[in-house]
N, C-alpha and C positions, 0 to 999 in steps of 0.2 A: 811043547807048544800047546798041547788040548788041555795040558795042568794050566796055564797061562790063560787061555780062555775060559776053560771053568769055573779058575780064581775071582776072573774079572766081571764074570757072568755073576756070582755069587757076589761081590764087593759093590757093582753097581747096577744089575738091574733090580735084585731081588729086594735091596731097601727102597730102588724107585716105585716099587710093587708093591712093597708095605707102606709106603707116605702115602700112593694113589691109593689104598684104602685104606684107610686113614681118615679122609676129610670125608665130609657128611656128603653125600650126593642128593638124599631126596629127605625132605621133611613134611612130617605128615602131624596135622593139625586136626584137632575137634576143640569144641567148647560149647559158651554160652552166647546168647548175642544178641542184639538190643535196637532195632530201630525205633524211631525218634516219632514218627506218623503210620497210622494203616494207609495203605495204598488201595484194598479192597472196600471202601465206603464202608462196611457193616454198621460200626460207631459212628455216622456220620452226625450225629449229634451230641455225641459227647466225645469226639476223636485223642488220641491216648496213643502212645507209642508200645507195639508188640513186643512179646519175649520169645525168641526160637534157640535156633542151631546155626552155628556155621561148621563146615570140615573144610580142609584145602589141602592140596598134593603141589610143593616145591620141588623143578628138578631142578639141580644148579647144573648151569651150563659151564660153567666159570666160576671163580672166587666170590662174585660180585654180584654174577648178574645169573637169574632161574628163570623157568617159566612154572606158570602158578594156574592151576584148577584149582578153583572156589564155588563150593555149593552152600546155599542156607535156606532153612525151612522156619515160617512162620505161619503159626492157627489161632488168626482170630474169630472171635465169635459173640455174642453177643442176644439176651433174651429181654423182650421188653415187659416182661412180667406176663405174660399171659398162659405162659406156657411150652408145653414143645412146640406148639403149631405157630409160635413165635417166636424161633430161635432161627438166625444167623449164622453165614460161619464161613470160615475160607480157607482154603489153603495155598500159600504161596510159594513158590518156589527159585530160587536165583541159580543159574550157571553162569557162570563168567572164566573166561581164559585172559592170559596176558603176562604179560613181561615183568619181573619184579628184580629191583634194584637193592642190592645189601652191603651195608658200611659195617667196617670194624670186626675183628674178630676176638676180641675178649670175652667176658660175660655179658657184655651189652651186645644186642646187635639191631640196630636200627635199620628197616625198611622203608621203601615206597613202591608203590605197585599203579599200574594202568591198567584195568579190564574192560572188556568186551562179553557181551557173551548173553539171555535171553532170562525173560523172569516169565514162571510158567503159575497163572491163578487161575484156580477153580472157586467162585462161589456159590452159595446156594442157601435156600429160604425154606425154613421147616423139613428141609430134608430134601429138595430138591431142587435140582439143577437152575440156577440165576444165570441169566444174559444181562449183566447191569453194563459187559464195555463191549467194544467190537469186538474184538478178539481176546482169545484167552491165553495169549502170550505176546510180548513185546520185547526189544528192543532192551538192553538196556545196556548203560557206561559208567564204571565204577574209576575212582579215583581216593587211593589211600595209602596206608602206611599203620605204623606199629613198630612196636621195639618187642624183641627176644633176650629174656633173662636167663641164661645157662644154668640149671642145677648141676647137672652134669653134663659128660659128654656129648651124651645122646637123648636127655632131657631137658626141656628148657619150658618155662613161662611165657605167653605172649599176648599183649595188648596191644588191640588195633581199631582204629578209625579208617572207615570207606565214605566217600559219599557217591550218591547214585543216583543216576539218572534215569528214569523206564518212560516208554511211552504210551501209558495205558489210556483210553479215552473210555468215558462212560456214554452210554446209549440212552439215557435219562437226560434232556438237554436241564432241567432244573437241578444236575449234581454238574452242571460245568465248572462252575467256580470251585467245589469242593473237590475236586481231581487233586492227586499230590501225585507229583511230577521227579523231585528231589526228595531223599529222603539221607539220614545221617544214620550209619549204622555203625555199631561196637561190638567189637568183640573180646573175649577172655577163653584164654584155655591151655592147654597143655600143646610142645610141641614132641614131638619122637624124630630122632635124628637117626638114618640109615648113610 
């Protein structure tokens, strides 16, 4: 009877043991990434879409469905020819948490994602500290998706589209019109499959 258990033990849980790891549980993201407007005014006369970073932490809950931590960093800056004592500059920052939905398990894997979660800016004028909005963090709602192209098991390609909502308001009531509210952001980069 304990050969009989043992056999059974080995026959069906220890492959149920290898399938459960097996499939990827957590995917961890860096790359490149591209919003479409500055949100910190610096350029507000010649406005220009920023180049930063995004990184992001997938944990699959299920086949289908993770939850997703997305951070990304943007510095713009800006000199209007005078010099250092007329130089710009910001730095941005996004966290957002939220739920992401994944189709297909081939070499394609197409996503879509809902975030929540806070955009954190600091900016500042020849080197120091700028008050241009109320606060130096808001609010913000992301809405996107992207596809994953598989090199391997545990590496994969991925291009993504977010749009984004923040609530930044400026303390300058002649920049109210120039406020950017929504912004389109992309990304590119490498995934690692755990």
């Amino acid at each position: 009877m304990r050969r009989f258990l043992l056999l059974s033990c080995c026959l069906f849980v220890l492959p149920a043991l290898a399938a459960a790891q097996s499939t990827n549980r957590v995917d961890l993201f860096a790359g490149y990434s591209y919003v479409n407007q500055d949100i910190s005014l610096i350029n507000v006369r010649n406005p220009s879409g920023i180049s930063g970073w995004n990184a992001s932490a997938t944990l699959h809950l299920r086949s289908h469905l993770g939850v997703v931590a997305d951070v990304s960093g943007f510095y713009p800056s800006n000199n209007t020819g005078c010099g250092a004592q007329c130089t710009s500059s910001a730095r941005i920052h996004t966290f957002m948490f939220g739920p992401q939905i994944s189709i297909g398990n081939g070499k394609l894997k197409p996503f879509v994602r809902l975030l929540v979660g806070d955009t954190n800016m600091y900016t500042a004028n020849s080197g120091t500290e700028s008050f241009a909005f109320t606060s130096n963090n808001a609010v913000t709602f992301g809405l996107g998706g992207g596809i994953d192209y598989a090199l391997t098991h545990l590496l994969a390609l991925r291009g993504q589209f977010d749009w984004l909502h923040s609530g930044f308001q400026t303390t300058n009531s002649q920049l109210t019109n120039e406020e950017v509210h929504n912004l389109a952001k992309i990304s590119t980069g490498v995934v690692f499959r755990f």
